[in-house]
N, C-alpha and C positions, 0 to 999 in steps of 0.2 A: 072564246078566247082561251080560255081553260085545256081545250084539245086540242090546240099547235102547242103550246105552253109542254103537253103531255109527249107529243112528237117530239118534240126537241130533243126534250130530257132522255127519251126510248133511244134517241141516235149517240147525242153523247153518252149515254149507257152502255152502248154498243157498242162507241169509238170507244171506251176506257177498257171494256174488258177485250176487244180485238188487240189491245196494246199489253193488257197483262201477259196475254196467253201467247205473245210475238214472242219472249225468251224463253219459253217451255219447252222439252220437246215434248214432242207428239207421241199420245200413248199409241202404242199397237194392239190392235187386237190378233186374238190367237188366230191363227192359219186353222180352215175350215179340215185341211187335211196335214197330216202329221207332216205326209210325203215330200207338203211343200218346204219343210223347215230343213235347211245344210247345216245348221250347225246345232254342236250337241249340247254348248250352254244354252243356247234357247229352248232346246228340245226340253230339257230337264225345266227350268223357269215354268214352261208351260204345263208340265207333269205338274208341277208343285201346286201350280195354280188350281185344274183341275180337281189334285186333292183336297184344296180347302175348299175349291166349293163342294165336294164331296160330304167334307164334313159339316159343312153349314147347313148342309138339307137332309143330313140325317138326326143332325138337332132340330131342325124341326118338324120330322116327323114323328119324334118322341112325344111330341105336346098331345097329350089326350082331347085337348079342346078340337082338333081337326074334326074334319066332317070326312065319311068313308072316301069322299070321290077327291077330296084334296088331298087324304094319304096315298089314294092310287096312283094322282098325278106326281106327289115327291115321288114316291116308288117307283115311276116310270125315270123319271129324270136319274133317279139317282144311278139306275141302271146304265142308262144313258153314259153320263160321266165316266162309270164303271169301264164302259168300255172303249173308250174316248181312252183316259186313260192306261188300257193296256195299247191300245192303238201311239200312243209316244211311248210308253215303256219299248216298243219292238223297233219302232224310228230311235232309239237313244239309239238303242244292240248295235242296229244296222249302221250308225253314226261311227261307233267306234266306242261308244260308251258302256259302263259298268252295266249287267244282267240281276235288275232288279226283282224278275220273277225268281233268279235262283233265290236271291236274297230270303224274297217273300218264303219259298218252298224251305229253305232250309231254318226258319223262324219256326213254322209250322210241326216239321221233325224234330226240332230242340225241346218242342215241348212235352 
């Protein structure tokens, strides 16, 4: 009796959160290629994006407690991102949008 009792409960659980998430909108996820994105406020959002996760795996691969082969995998990703992110820096350019490499190159000279 206990396990239809359980069904039940799983389906109205189901119908209440299919009813929360009816007035949400739907997140997006990032375009696998920069190429795909026309506009430059998205372009940018998804730079941004990319740099916090940039910095969220470079905090951890400060932790000393890692093991060699799980700092080699953050080091791979972060690479990864790295260049993910000049891949939208060059989609903003082409967008119409501000040349964040100058930006970067000339921070670099300032100093």
């Amino acid at each position: 009796m206990a396990r239809n009792q359980e069904k039940a409960m799983l389906l109205l659980n189901r119908y209440w959160a299919a009813k929360k998430e009816e007035g949400k909108p739907k997140k997006r996820r990032r375009p696998f290629l920069a190429s795909e994105c026309t506009n430059v406020r998205q372009a940018e959002r998804w730079r941004i994006q990319v740099i916090k996760e940039i910095s969220q795996k470079v905090s951890q691969i400060q932790n000393p407690g890692l093991g060699e082969f799980r700092i080699r995998d953050l080091n791979d990703e972060i690479n990864k991102l790295l260049r993910e992110k000049k891949h939208w820096e060059e989609r903003i350019l082409e967008l119409g949008g501000p040349d964040y490499e100058h930006w970067t190159s000339a921070r670099r000279v300032a100093r």
